[in-house]
PDB file of N, CA, C and O in Angstrom:
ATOM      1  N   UNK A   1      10.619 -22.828  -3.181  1.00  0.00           N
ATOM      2  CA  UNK A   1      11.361 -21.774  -2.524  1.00  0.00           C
ATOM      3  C   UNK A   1      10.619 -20.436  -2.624  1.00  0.00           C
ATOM      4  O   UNK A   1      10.441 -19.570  -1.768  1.00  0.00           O
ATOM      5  N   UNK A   2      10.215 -20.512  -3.973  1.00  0.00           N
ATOM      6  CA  UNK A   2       9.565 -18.940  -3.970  1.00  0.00           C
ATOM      7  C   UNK A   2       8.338 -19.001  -2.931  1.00  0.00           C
ATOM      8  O   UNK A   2       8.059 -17.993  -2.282  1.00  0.00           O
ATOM      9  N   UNK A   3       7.446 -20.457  -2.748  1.00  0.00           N
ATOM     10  CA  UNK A   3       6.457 -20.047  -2.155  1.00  0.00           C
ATOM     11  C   UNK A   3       6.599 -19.556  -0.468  1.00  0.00           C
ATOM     12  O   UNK A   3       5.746 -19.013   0.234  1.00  0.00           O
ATOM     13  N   UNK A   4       8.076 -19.987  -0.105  1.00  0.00           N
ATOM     14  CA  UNK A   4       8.185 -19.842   0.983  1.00  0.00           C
ATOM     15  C   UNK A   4       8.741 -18.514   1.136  1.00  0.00           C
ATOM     16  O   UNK A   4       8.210 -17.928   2.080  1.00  0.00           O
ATOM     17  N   UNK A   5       9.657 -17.812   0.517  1.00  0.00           N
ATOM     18  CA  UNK A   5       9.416 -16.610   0.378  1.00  0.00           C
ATOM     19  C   UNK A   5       8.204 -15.728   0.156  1.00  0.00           C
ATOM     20  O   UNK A   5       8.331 -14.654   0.745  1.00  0.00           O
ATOM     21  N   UNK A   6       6.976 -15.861  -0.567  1.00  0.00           N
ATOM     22  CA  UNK A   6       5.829 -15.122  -0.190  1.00  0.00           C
ATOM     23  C   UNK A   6       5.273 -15.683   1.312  1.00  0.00           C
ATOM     24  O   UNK A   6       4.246 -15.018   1.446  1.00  0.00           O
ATOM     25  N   UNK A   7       5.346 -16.218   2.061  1.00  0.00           N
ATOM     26  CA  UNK A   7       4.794 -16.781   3.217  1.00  0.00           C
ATOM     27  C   UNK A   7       5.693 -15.967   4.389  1.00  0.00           C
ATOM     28  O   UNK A   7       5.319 -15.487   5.459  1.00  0.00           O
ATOM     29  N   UNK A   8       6.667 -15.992   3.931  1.00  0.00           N
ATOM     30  CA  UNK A   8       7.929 -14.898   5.182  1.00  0.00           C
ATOM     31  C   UNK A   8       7.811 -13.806   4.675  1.00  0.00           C
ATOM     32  O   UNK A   8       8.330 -12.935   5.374  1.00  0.00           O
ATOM     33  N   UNK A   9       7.278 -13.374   3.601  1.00  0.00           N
ATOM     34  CA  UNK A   9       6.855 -11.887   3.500  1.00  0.00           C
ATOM     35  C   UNK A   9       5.394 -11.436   4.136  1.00  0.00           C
ATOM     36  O   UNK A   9       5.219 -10.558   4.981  1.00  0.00           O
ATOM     37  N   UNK A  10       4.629 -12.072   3.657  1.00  0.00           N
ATOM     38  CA  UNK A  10       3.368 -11.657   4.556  1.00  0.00           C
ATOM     39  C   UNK A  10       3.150 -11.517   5.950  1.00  0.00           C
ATOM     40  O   UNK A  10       2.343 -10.790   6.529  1.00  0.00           O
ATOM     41  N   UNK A  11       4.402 -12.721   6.641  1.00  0.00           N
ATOM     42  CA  UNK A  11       4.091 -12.851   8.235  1.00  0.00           C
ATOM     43  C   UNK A  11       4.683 -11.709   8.157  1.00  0.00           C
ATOM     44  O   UNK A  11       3.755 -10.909   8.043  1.00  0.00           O
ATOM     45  N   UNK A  12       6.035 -10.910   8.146  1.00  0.00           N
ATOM     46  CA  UNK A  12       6.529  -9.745   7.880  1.00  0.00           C
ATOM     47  C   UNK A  12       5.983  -8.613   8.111  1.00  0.00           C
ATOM     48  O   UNK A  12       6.239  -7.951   9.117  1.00  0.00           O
ATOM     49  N   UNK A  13       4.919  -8.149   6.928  1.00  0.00           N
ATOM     50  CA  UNK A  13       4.263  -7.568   6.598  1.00  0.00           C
ATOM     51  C   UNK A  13       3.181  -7.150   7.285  1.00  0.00           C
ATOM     52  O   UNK A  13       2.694  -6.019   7.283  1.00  0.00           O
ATOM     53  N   UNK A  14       2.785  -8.215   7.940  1.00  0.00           N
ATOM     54  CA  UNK A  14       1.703  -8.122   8.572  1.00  0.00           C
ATOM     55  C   UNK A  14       1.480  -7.448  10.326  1.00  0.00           C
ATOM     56  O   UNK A  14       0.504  -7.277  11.056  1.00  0.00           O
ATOM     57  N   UNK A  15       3.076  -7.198  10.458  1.00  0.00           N
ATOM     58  CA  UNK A  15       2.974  -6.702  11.751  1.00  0.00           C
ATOM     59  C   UNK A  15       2.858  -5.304  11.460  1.00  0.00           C
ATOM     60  O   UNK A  15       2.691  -4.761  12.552  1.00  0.00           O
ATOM     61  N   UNK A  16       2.859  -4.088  10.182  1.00  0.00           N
ATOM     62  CA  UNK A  16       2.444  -3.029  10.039  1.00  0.00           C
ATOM     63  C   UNK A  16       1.234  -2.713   9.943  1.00  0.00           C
ATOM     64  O   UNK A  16       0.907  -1.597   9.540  1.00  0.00           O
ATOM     65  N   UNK A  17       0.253  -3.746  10.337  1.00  0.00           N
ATOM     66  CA  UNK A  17      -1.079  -3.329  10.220  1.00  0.00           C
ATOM     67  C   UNK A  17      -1.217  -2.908  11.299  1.00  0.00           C
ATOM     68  O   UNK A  17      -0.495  -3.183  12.258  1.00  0.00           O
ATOM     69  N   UNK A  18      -2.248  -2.117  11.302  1.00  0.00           N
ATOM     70  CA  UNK A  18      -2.869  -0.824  12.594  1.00  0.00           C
ATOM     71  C   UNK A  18      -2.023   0.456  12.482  1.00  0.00           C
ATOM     72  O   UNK A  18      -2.352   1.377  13.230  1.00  0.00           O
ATOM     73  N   UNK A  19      -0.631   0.708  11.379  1.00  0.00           N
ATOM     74  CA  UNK A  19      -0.068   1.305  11.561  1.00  0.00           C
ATOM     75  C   UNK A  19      -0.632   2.482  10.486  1.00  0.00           C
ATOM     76  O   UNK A  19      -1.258   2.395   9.430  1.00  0.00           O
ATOM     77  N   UNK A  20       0.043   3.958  11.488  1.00  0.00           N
ATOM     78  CA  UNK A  20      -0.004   5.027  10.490  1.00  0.00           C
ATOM     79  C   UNK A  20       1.369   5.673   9.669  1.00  0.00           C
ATOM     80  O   UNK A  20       2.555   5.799   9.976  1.00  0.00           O
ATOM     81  N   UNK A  21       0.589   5.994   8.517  1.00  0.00           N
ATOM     82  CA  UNK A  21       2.194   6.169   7.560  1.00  0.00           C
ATOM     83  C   UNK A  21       1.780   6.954   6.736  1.00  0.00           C
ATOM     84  O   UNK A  21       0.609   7.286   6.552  1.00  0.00           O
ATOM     85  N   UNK A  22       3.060   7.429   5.985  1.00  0.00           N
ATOM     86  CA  UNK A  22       2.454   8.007   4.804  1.00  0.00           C
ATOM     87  C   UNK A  22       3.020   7.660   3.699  1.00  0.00           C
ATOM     88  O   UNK A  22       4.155   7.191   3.620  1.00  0.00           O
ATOM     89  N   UNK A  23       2.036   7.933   2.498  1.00  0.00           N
ATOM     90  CA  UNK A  23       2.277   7.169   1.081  1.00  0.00           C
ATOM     91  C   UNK A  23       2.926   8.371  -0.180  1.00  0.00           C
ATOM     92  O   UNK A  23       2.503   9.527  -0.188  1.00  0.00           O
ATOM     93  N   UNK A  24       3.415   8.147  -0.647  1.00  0.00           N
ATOM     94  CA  UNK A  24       3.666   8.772  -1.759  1.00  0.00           C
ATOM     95  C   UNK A  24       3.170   7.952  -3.035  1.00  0.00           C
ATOM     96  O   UNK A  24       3.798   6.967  -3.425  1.00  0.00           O
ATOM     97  N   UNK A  25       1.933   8.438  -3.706  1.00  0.00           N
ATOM     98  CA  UNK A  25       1.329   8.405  -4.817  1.00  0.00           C
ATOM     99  C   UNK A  25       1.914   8.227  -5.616  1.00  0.00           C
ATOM    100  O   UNK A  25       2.774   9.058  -5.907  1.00  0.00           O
ATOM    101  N   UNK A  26       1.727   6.873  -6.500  1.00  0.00           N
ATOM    102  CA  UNK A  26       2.156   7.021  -7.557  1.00  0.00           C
ATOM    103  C   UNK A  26       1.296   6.869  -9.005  1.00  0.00           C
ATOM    104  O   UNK A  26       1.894   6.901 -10.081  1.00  0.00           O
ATOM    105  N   UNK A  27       0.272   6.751  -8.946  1.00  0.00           N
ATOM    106  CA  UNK A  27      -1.130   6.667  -9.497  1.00  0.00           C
ATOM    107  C   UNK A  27      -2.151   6.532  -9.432  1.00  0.00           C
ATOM    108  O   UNK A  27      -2.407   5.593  -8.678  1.00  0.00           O
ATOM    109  N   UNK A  28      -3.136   7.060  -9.906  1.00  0.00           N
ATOM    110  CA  UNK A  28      -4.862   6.851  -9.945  1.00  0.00           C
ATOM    111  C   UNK A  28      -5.194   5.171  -9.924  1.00  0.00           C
ATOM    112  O   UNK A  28      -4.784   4.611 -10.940  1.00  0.00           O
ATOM    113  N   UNK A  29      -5.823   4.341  -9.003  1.00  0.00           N
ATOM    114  CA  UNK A  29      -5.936   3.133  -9.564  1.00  0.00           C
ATOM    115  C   UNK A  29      -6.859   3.081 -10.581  1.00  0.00           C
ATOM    116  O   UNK A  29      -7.734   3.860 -10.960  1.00  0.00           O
ATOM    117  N   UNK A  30      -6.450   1.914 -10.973  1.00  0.00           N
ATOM    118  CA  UNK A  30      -7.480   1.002 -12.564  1.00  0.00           C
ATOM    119  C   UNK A  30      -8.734   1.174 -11.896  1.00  0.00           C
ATOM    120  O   UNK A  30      -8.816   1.403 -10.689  1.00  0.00           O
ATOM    121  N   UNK A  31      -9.926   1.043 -12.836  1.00  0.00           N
ATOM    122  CA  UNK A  31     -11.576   0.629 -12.530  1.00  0.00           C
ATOM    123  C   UNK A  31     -11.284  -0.667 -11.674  1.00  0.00           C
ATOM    124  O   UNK A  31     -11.693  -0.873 -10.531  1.00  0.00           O
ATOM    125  N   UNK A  32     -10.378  -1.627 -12.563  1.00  0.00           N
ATOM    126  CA  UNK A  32     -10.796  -2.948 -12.163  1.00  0.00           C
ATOM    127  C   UNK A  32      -9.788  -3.452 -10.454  1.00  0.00           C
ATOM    128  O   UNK A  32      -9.616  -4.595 -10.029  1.00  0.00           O
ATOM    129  N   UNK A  33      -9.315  -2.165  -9.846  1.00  0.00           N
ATOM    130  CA  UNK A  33      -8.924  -2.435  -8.866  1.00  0.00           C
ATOM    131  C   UNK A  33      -9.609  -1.575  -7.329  1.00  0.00           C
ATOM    132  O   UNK A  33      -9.264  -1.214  -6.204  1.00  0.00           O
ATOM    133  N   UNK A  34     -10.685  -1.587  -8.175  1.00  0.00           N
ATOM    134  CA  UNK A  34     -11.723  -0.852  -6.752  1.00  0.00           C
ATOM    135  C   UNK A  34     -12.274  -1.610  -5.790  1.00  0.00           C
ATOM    136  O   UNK A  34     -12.815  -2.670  -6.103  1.00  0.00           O
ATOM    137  N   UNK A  35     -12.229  -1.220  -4.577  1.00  0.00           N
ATOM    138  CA  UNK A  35     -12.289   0.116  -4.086  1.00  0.00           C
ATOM    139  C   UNK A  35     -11.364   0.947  -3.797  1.00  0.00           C
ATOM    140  O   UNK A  35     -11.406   1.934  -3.063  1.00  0.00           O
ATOM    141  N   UNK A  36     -10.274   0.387  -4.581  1.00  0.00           N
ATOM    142  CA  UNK A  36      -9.112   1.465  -4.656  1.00  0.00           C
ATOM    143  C   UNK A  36      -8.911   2.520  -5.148  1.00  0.00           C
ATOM    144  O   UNK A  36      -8.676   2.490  -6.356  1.00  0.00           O
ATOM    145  N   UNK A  37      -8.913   3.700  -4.553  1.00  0.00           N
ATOM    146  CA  UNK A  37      -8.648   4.639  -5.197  1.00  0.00           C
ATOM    147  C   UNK A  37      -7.164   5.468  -5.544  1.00  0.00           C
ATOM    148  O   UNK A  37      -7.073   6.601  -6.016  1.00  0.00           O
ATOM    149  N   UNK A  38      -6.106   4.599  -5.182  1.00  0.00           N
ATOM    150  CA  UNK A  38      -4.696   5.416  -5.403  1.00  0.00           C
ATOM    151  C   UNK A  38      -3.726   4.373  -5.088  1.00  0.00           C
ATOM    152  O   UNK A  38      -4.110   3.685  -4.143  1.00  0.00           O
ATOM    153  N   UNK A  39      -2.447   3.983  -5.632  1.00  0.00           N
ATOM    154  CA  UNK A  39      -1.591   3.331  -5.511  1.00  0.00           C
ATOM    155  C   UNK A  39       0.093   4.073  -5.192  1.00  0.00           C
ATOM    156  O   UNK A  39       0.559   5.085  -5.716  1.00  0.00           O
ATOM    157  N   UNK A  40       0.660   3.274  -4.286  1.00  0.00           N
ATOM    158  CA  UNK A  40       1.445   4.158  -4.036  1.00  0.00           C
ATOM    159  C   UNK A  40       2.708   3.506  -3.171  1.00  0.00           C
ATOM    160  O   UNK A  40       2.654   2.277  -3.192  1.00  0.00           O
ATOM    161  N   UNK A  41       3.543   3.900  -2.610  1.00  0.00           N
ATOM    162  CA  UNK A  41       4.200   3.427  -1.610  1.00  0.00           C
ATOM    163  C   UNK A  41       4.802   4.436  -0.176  1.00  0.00           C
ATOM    164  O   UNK A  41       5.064   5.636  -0.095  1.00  0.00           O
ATOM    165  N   UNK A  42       4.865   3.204   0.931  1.00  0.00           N
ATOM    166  CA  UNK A  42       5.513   3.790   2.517  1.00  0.00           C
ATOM    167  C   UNK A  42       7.027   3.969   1.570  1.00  0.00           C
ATOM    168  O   UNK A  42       7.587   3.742   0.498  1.00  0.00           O
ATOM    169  N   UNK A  43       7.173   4.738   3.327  1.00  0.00           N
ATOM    170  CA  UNK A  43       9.311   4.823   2.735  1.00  0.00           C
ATOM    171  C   UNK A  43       9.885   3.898   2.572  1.00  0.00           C
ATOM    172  O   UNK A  43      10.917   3.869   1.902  1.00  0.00           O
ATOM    173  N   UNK A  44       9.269   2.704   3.251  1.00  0.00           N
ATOM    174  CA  UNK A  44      10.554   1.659   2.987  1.00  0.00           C
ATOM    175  C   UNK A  44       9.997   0.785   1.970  1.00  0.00           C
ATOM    176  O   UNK A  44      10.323  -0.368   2.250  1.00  0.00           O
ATOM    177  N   UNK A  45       9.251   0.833   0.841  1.00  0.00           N
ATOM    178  CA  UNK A  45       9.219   0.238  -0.510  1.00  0.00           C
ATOM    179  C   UNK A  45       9.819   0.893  -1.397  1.00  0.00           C
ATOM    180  O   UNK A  45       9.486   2.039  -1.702  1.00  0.00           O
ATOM    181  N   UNK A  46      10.703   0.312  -1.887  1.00  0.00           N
ATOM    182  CA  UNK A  46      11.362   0.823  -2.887  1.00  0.00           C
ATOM    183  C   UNK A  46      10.863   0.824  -4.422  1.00  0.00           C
ATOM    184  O   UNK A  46      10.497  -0.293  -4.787  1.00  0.00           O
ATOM    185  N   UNK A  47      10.796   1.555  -5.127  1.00  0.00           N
ATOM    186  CA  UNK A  47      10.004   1.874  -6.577  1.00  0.00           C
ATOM    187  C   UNK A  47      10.760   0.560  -7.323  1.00  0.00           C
ATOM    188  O   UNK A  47      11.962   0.305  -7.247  1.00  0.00           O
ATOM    189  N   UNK A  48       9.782  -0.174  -8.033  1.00  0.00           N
ATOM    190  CA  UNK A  48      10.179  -1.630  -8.972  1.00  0.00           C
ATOM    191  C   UNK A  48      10.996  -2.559  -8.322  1.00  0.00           C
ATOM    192  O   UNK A  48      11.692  -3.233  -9.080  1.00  0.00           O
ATOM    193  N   UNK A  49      11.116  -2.809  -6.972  1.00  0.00           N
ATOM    194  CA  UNK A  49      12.135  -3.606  -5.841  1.00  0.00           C
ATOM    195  C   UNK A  49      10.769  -4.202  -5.350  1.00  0.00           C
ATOM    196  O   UNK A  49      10.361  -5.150  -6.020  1.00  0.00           O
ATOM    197  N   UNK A  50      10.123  -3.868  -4.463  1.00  0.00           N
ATOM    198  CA  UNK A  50       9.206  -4.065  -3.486  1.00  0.00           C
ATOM    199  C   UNK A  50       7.822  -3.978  -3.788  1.00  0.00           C
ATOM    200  O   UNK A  50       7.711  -3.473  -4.906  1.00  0.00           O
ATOM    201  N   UNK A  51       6.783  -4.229  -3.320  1.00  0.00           N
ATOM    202  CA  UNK A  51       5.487  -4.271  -3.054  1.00  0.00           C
ATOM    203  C   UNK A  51       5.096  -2.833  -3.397  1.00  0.00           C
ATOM    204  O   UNK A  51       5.907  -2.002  -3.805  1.00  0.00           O
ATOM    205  N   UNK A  52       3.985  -2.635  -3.231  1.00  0.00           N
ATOM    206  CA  UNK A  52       2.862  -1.304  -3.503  1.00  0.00           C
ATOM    207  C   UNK A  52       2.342  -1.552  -1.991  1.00  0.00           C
ATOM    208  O   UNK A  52       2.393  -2.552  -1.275  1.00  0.00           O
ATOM    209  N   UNK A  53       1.736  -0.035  -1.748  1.00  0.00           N
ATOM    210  CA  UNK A  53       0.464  -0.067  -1.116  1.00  0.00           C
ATOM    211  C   UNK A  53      -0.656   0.554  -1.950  1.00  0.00           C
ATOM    212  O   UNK A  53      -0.531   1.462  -2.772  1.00  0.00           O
ATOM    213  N   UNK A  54      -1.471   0.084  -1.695  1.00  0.00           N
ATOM    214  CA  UNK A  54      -3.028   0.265  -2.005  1.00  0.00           C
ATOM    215  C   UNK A  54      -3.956   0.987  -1.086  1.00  0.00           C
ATOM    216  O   UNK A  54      -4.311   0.614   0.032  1.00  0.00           O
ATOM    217  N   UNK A  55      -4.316   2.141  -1.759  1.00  0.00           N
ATOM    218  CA  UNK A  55      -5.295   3.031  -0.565  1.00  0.00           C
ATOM    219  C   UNK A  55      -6.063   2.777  -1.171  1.00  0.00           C
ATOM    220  O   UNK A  55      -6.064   2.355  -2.328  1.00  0.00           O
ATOM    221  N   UNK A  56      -7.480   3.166   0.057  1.00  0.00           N
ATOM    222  CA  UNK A  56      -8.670   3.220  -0.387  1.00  0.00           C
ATOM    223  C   UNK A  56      -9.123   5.047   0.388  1.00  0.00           C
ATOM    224  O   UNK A  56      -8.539   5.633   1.299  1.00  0.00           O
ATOM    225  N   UNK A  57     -10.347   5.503  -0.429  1.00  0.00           N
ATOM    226  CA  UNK A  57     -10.832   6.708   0.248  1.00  0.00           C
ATOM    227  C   UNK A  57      -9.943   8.065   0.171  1.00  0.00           C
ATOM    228  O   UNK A  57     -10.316   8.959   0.930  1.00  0.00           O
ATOM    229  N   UNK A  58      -8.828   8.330  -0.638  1.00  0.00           N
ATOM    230  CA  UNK A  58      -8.678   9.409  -0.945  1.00  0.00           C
ATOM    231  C   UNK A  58      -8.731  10.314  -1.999  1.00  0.00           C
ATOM    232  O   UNK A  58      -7.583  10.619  -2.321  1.00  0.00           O
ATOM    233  N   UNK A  59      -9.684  10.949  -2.764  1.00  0.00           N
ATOM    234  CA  UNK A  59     -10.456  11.210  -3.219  1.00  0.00           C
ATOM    235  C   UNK A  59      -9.481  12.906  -4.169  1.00  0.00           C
ATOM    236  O   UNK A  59      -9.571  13.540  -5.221  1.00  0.00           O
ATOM    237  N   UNK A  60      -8.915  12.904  -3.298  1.00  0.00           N
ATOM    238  CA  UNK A  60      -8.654  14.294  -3.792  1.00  0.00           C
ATOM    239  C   UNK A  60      -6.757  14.552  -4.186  1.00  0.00           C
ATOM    240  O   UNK A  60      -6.209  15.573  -4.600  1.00  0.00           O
ATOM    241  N   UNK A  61      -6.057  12.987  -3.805  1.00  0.00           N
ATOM    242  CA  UNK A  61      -4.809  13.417  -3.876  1.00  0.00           C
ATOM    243  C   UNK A  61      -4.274  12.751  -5.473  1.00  0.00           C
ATOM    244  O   UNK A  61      -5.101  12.015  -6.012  1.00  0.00           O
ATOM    245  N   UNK A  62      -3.004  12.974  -6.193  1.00  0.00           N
ATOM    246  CA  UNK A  62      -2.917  12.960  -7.598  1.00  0.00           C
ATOM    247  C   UNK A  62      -1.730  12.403  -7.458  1.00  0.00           C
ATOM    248  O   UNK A  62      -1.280  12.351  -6.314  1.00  0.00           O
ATOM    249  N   UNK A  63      -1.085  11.957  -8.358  1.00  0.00           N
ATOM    250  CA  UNK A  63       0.456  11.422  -8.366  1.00  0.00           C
ATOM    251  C   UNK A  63       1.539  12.546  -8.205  1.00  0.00           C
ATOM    252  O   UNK A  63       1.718  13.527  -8.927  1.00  0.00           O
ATOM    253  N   UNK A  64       2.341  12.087  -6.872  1.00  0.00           N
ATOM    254  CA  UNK A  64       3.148  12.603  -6.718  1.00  0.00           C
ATOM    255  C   UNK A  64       2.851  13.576  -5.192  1.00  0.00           C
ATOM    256  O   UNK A  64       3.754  14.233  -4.674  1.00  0.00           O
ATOM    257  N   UNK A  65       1.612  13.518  -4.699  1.00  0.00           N
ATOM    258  CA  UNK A  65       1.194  13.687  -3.758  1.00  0.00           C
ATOM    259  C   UNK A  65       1.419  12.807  -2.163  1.00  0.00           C
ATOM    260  O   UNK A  65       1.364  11.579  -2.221  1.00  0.00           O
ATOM    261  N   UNK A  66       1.581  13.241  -1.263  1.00  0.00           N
ATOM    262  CA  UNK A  66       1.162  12.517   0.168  1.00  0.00           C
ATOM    263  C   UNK A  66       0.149  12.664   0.725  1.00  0.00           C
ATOM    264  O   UNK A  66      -0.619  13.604   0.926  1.00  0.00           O
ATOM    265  N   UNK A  67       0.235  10.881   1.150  1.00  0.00           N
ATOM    266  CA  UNK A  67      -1.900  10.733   1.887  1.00  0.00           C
ATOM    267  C   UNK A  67      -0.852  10.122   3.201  1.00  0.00           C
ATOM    268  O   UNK A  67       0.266   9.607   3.188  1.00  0.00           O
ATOM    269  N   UNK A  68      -1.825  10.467   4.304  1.00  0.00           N
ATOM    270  CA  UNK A  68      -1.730   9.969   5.594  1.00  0.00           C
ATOM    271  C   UNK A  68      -2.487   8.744   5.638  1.00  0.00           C
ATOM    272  O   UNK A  68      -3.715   8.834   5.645  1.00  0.00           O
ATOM    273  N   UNK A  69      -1.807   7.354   5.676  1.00  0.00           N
ATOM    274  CA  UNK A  69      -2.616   6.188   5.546  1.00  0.00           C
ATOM    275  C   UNK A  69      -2.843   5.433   6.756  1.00  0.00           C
ATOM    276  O   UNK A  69      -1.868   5.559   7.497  1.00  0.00           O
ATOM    277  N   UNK A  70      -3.872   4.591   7.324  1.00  0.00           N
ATOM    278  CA  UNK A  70      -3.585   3.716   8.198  1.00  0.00           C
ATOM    279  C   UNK A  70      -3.931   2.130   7.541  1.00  0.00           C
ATOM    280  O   UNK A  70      -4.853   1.560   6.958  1.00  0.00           O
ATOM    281  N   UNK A  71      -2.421   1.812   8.095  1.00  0.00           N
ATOM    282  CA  UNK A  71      -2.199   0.154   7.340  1.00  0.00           C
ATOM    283  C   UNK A  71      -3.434  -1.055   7.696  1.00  0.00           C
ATOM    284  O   UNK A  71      -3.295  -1.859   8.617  1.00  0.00           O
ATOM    285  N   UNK A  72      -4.411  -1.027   6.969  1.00  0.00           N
ATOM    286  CA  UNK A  72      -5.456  -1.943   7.378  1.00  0.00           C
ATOM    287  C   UNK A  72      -5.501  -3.723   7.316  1.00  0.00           C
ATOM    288  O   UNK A  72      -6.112  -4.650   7.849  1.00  0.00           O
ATOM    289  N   UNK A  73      -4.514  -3.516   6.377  1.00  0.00           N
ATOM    290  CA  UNK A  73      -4.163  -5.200   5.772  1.00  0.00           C
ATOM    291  C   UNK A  73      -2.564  -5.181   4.477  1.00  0.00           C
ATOM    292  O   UNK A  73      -1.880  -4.279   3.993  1.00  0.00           O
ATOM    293  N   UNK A  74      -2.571  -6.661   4.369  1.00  0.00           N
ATOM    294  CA  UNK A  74      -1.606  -7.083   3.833  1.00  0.00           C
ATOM    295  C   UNK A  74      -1.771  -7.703   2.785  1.00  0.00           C
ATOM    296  O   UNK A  74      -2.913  -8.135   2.624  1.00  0.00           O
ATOM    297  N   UNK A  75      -0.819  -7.973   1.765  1.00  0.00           N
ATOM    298  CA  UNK A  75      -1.114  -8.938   1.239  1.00  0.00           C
ATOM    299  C   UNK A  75       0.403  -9.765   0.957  1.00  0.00           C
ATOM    300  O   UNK A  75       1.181  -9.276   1.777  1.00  0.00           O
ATOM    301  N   UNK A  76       0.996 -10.618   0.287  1.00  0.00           N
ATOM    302  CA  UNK A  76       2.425 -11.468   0.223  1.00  0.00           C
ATOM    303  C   UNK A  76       3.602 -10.214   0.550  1.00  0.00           C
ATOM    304  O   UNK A  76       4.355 -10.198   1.523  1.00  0.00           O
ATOM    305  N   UNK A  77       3.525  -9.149  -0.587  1.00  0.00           N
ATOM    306  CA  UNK A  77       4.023  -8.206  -1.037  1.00  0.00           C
ATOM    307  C   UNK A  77       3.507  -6.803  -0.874  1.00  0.00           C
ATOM    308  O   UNK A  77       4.387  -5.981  -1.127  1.00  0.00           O
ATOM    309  N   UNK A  78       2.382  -6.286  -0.537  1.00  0.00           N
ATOM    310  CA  UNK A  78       1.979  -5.491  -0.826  1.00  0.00           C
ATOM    311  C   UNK A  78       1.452  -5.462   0.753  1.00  0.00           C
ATOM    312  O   UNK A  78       1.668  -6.355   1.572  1.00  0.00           O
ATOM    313  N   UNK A  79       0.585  -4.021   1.035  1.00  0.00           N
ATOM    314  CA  UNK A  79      -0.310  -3.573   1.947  1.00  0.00           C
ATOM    315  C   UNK A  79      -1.368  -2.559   1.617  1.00  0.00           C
ATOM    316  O   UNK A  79      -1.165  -1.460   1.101  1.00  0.00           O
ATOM    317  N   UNK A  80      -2.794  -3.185   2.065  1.00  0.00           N
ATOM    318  CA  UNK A  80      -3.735  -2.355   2.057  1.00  0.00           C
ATOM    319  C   UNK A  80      -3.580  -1.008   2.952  1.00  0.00           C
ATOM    320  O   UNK A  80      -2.680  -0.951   3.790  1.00  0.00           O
ATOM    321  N   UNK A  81      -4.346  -0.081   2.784  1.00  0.00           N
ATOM    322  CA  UNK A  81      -4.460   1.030   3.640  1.00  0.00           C
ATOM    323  C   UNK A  81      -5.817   1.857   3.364  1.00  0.00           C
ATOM    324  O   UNK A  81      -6.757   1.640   2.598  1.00  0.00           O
ATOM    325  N   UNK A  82      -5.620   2.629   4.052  1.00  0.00           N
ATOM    326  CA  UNK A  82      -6.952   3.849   4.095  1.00  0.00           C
ATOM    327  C   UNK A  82      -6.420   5.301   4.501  1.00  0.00           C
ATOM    328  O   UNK A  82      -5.611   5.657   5.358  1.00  0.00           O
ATOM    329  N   UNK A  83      -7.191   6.015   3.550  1.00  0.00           N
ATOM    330  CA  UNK A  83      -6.741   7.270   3.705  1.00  0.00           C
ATOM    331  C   UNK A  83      -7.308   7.722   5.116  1.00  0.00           C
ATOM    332  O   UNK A  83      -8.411   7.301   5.463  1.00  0.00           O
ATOM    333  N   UNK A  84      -6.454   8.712   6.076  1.00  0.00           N
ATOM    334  CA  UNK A  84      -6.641   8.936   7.332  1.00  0.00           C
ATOM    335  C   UNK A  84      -6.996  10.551   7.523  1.00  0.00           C
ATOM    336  O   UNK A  84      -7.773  11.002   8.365  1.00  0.00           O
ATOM    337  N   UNK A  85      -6.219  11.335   6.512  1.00  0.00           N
ATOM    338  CA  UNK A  85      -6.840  12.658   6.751  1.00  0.00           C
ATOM    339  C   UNK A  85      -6.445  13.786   5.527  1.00  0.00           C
ATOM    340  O   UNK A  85      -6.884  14.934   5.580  1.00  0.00           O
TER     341      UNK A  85
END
C-alpha cells in the first residue's frame, strides 16, 4: 500500500514541473546533499506533513528567506527546483 502511495504521489507531483514558485527557506543544505544549496518549501507543503523542495543555485538567501524557484523535477515526495532570480 505504501508503495502505491509513493507512485500516486510522484505522478502528482510531477505535473508542477516547468513551474514557477516561490520557496520559503528553511535551511542551508548538508555537504552531502549537493548540488543543493537550500531546502525549503512551496505554499502548499506543509512543515513536517509533506515533502521539501530542494533548490539548487541560490547562493545568497538564509532561512527564513524567499527564492523565486522554477520546478525542474520531482521526486515521490519532494521537488527539485532552481533558483530563478
Amino acid at each position: 500500500m505504501l508503495e502505491l502511495q509513493r507512485v500516486i504521489s510522484e505522478d502528482r507531483l510531477a505535473r508542477y514541473v516547468g513551474w514557477e514558485a516561490e520557496v520559503l527557506v528553511d535551511r542551508f543544505a548538508s555537504p552531502d546533499e549537493q548540488p543543493v544549496t537550500h531546502v525549503g518549501r512551496v505554499k502548499w507543503q506543509a512543515d513536517d506533513v509533506d515533502g521539501v523542495t530542494y533548490v539548487s543555485g541560490s547562493a545568497v538567501a538564509a532561512p527564513g528567506d524567499f527564492v523565486q524557484v522554477i520546478i525542474v523535477g520531482n521526486q515521490d515526495y519532494d521537488f527539485v527546483a532552481e533558483a530563478s532570480g
